[in-house]
N, CA, C and O atoms as CSV, one atom per row, in Angstrom:
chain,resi,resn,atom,element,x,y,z
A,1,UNK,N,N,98.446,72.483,106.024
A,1,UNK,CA,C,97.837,72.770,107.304
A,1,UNK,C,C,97.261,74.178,107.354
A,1,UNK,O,O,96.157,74.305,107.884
A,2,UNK,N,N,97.845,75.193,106.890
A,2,UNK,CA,C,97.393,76.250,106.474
A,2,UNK,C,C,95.678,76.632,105.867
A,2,UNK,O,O,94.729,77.367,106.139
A,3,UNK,N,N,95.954,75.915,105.205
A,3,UNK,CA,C,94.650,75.685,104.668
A,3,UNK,C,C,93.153,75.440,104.987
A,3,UNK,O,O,92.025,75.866,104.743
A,4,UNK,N,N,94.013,74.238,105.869
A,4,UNK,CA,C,93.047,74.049,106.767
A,4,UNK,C,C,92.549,74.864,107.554
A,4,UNK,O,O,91.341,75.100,107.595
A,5,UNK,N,N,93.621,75.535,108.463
A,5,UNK,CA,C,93.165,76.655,109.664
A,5,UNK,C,C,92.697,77.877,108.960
A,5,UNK,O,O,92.509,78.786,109.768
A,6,UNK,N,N,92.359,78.322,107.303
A,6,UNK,CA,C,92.067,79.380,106.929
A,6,UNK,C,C,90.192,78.695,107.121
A,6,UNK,O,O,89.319,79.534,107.343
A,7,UNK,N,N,89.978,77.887,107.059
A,7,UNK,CA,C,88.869,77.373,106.414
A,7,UNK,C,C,88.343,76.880,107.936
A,7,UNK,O,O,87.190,77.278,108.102
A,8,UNK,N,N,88.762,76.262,108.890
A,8,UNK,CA,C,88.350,76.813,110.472
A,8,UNK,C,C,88.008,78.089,110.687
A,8,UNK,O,O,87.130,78.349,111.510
A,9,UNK,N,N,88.670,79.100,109.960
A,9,UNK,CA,C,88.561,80.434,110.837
A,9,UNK,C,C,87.151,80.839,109.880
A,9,UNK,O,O,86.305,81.558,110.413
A,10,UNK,N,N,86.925,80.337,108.411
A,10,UNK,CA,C,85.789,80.937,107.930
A,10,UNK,C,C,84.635,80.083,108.246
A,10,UNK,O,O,83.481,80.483,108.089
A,11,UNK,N,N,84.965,78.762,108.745
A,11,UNK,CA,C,83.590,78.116,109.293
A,11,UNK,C,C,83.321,78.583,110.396
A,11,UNK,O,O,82.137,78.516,110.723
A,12,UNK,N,N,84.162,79.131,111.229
A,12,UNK,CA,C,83.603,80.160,112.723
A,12,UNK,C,C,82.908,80.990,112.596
A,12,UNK,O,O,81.836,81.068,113.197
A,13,UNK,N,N,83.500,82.141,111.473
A,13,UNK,CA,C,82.798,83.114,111.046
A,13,UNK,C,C,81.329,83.026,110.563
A,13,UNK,O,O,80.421,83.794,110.882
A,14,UNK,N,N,81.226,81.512,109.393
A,14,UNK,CA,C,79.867,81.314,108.586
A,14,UNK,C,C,78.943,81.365,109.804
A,14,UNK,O,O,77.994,82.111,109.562
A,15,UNK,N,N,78.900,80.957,110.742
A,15,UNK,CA,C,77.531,81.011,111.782
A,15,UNK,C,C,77.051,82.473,112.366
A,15,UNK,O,O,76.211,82.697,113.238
A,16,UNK,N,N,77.741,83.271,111.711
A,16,UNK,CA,C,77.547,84.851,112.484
A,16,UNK,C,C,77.219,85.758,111.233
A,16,UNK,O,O,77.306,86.958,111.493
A,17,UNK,N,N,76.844,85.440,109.866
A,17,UNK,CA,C,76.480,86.123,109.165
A,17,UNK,C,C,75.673,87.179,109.638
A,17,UNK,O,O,75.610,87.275,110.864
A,18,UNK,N,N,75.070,87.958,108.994
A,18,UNK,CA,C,74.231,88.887,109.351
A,18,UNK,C,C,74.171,89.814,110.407
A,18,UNK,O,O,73.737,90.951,110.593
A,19,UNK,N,N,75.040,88.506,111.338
A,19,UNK,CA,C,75.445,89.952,112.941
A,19,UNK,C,C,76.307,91.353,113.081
A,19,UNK,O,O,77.037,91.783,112.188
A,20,UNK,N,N,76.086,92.020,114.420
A,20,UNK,CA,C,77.001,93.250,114.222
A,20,UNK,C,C,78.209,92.652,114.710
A,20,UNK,O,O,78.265,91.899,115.683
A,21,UNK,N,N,79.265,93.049,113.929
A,21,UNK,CA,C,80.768,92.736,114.373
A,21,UNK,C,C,81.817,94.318,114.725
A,21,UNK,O,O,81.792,95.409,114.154
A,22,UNK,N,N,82.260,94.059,115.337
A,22,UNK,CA,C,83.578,94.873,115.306
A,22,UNK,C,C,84.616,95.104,115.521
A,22,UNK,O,O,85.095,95.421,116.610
A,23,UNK,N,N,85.522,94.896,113.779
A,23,UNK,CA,C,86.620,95.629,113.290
A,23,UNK,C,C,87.709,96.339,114.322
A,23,UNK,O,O,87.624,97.425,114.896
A,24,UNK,N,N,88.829,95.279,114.356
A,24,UNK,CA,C,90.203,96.522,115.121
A,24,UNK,C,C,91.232,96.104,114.062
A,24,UNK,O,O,91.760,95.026,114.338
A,25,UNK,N,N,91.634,96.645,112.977
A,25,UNK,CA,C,92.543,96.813,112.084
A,25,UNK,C,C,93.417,97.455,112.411
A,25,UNK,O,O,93.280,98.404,113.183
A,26,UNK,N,N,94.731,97.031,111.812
A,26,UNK,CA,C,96.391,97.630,111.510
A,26,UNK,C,C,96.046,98.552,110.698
A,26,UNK,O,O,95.820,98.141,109.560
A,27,UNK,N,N,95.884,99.992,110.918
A,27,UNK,CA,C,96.154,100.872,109.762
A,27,UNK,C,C,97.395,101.220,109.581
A,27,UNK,O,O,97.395,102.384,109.179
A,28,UNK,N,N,98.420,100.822,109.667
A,28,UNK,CA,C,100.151,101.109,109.644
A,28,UNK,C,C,100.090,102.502,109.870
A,28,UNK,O,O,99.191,103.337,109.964
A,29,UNK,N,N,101.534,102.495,109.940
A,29,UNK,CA,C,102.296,103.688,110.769
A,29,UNK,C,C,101.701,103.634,112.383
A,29,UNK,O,O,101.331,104.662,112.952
A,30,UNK,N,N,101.670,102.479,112.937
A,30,UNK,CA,C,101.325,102.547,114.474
A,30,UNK,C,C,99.682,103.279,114.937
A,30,UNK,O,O,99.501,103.883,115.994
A,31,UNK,N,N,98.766,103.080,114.030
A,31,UNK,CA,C,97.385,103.632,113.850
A,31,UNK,C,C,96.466,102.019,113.729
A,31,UNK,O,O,96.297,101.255,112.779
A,32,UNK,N,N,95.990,101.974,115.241
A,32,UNK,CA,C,94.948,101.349,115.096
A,32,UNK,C,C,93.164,101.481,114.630
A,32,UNK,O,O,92.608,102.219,115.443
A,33,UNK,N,N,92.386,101.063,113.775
A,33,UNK,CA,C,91.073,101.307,112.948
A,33,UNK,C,C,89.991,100.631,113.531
A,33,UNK,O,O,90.056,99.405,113.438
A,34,UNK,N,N,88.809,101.195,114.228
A,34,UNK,CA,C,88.046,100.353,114.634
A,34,UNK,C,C,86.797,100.913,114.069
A,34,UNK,O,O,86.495,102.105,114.015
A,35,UNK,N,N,86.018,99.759,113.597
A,35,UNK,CA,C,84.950,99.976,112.793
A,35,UNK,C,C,83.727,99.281,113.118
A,35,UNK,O,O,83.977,98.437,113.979
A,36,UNK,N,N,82.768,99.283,112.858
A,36,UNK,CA,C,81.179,98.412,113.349
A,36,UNK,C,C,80.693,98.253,112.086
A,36,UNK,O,O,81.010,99.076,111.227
A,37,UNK,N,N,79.735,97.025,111.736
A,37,UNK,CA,C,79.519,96.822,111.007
A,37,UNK,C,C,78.660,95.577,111.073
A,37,UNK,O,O,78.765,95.098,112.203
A,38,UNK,N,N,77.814,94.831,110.268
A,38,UNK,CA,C,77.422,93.393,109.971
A,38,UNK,C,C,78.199,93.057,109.129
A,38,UNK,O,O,78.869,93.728,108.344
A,39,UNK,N,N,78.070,91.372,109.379
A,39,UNK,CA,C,79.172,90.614,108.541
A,39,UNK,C,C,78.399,90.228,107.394
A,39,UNK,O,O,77.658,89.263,107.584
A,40,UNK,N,N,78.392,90.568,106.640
A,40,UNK,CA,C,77.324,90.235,105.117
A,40,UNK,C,C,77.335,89.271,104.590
A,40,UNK,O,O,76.219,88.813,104.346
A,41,UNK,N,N,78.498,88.483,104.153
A,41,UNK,CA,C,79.018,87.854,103.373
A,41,UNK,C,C,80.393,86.850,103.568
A,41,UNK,O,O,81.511,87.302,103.812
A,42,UNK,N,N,80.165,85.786,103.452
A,42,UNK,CA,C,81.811,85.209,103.797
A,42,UNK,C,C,81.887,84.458,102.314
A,42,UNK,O,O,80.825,84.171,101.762
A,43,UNK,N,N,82.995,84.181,101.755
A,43,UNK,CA,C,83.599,83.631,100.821
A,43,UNK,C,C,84.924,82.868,100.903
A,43,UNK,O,O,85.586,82.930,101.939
A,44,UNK,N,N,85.425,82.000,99.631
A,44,UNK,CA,C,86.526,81.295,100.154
A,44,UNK,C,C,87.640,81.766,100.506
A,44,UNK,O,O,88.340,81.287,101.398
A,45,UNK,N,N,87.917,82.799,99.802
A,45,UNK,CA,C,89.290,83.812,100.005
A,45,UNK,C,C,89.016,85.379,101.284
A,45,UNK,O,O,89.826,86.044,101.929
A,46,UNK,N,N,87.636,85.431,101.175
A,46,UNK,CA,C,87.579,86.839,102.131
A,46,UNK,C,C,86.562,86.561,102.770
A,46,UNK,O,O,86.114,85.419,102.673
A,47,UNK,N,N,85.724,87.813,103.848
A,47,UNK,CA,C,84.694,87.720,104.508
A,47,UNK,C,C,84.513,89.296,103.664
A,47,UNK,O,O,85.440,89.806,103.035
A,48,UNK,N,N,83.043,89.959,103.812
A,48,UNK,CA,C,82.692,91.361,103.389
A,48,UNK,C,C,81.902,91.839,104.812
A,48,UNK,O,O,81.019,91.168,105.346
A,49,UNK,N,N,82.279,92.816,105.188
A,49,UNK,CA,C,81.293,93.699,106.195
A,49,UNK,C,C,80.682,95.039,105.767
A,49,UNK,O,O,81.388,95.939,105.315
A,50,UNK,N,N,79.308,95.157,105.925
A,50,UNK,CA,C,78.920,96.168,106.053
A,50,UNK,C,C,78.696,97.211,106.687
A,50,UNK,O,O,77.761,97.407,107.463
A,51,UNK,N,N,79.619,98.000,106.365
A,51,UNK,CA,C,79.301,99.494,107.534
A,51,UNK,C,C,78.411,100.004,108.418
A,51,UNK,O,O,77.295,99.814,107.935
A,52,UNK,N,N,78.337,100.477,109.318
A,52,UNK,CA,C,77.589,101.573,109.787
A,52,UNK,C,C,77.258,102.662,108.771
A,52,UNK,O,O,78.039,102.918,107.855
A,53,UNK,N,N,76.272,103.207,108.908
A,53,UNK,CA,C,76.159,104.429,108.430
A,53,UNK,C,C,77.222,105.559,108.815
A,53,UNK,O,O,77.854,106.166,107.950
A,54,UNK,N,N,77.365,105.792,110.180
A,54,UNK,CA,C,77.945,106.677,110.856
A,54,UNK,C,C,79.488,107.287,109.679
A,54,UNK,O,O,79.990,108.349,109.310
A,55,UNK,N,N,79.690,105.828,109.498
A,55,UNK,CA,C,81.332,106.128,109.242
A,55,UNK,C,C,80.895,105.899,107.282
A,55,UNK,O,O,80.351,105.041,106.588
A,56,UNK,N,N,81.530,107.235,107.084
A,56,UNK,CA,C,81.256,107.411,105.345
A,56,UNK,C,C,82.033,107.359,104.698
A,56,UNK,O,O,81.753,107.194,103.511
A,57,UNK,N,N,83.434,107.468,105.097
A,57,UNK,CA,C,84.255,106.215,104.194
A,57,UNK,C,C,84.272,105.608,102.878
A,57,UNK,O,O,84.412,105.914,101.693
A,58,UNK,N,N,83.990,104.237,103.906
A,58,UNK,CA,C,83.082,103.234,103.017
A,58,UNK,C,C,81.841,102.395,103.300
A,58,UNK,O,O,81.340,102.345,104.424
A,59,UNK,N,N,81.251,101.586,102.002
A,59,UNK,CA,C,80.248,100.947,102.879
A,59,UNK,C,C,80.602,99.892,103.205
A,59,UNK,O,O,80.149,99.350,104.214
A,60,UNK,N,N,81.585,99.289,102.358
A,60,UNK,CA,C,81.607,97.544,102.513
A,60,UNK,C,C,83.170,97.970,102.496
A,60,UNK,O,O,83.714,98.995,102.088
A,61,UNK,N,N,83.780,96.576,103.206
A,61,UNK,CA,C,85.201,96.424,103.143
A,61,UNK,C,C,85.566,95.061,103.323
A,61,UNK,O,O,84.662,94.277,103.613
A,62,UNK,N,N,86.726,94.640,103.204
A,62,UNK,CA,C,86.253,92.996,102.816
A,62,UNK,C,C,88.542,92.839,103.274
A,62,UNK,O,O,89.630,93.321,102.958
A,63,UNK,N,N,87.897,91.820,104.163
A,63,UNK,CA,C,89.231,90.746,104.955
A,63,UNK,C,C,89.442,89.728,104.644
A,63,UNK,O,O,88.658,88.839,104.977
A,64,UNK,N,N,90.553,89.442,103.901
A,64,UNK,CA,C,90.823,87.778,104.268
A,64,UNK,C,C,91.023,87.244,105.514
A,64,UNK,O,O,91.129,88.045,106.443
A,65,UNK,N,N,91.123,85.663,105.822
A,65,UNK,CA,C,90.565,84.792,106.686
A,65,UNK,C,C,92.544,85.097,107.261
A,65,UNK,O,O,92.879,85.119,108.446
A,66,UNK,N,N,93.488,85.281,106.126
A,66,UNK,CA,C,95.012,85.130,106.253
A,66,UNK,C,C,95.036,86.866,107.929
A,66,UNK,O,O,95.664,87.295,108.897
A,67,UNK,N,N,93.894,87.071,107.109
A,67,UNK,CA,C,94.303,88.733,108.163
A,67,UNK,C,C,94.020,88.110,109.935
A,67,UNK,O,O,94.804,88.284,110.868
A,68,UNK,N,N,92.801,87.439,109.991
A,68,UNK,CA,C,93.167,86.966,111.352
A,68,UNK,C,C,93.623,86.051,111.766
A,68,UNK,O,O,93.456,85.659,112.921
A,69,UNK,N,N,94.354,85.462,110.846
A,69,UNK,CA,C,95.586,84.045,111.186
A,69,UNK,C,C,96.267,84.999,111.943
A,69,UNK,O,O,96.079,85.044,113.159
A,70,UNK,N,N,97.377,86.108,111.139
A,70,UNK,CA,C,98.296,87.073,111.542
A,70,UNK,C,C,97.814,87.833,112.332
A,70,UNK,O,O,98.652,88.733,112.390
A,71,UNK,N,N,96.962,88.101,113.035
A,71,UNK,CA,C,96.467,89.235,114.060
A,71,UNK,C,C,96.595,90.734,113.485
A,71,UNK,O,O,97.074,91.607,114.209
A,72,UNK,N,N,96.146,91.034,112.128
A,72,UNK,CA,C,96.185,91.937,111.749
A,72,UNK,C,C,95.016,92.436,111.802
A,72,UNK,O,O,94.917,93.644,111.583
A,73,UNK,N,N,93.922,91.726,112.078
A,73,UNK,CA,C,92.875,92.367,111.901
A,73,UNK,C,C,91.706,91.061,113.523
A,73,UNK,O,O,91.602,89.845,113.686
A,74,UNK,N,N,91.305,91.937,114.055
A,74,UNK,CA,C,90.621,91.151,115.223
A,74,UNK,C,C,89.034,91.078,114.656
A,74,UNK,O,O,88.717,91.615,113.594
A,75,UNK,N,N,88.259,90.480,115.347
A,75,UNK,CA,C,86.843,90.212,114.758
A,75,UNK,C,C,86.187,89.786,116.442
A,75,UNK,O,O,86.344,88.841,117.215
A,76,UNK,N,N,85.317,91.200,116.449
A,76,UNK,CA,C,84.383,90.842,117.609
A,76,UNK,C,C,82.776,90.564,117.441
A,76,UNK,O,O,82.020,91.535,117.480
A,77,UNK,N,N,82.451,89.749,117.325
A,77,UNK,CA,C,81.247,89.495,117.472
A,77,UNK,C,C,80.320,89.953,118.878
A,77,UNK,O,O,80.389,89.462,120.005
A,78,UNK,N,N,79.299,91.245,118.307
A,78,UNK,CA,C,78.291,92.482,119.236
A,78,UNK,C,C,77.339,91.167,120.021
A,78,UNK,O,O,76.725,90.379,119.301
A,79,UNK,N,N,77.302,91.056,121.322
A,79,UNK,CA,C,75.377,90.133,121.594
A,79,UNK,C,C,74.895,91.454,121.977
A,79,UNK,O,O,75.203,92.353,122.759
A,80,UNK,N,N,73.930,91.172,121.019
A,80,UNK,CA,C,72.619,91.910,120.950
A,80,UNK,C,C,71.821,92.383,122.277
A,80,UNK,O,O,71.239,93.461,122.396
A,81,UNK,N,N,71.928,91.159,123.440
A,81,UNK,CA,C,71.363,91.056,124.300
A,81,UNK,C,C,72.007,91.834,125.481
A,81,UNK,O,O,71.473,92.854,125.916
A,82,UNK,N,N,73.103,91.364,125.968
A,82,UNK,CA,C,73.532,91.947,126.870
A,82,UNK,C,C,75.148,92.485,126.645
A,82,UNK,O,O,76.054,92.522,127.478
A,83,UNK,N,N,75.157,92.806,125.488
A,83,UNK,CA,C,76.374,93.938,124.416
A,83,UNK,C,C,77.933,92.861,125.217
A,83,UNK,O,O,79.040,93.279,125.555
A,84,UNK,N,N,77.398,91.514,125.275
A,84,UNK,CA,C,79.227,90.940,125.450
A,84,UNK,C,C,79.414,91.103,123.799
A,84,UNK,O,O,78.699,91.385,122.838
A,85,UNK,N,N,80.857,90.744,124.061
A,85,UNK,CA,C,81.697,90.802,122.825
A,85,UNK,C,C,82.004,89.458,123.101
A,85,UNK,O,O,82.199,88.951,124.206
A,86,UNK,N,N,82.043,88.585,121.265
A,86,UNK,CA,C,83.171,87.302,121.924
A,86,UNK,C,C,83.990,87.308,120.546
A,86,UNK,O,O,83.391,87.281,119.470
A,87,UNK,N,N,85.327,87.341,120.626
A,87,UNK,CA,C,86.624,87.476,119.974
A,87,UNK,C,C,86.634,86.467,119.065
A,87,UNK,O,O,85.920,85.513,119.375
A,88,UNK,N,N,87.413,86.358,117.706
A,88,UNK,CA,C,87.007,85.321,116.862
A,88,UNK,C,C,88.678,85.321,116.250
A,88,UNK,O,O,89.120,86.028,115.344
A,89,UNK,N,N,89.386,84.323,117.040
A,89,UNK,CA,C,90.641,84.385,116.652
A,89,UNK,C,C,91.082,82.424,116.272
A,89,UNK,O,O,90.240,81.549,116.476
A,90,UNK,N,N,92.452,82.117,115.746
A,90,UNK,CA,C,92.788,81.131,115.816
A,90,UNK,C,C,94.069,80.815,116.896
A,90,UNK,O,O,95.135,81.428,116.843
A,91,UNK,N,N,93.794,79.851,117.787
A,91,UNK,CA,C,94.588,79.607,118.953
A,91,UNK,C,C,95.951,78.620,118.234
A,91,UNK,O,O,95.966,77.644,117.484
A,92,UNK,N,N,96.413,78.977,118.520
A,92,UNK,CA,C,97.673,78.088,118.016
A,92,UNK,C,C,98.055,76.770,118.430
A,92,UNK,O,O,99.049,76.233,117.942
């Protein structure tokens, strides 16, 4: 079943390629990470985002599908149009 719901959460994702997303990561020790980016790339085991410029870091950084099963990592999808956000989680 697992499996399944990893592969729901990356067919949600596949329709938003190319868009701006943004990143709220667990950086441990009680440090939350929020980042902007387009979603570049999805694959079977991960998704890849591309950075902002702003943040130099890095350019690309790359999540498995397991990170937002566990709520370790949230995924907001930017509208372009009128800047809603819509959340990209799995409901239990």
């Amino acid at each position: 079943m697992a499996k399944n719901t990893l592969s729901e959460i990356k067919h949600s994702l596949d329709a938003y390629v190319g868009q701006k997303i943004m990143l709220r990561a667990n950086g441990g020790r009680r440090k939350t990470v929020e980042r902007t980016g387009v979603l570049e790339e999805t694959y079977p085991s991960v998704f890849i985002v591309k950075l902002d410029e702003e943040q130099q870091t890095f350019k690309r950084v790359s999540y498995s599908y397991a990170d937002i099963l566990t709520e370790s990592v949230e995924v907001m999808i930017c509208d372009d149009n009128n800047d809603n956000e819509m959340r990209i989680t799995y409901i239990k």
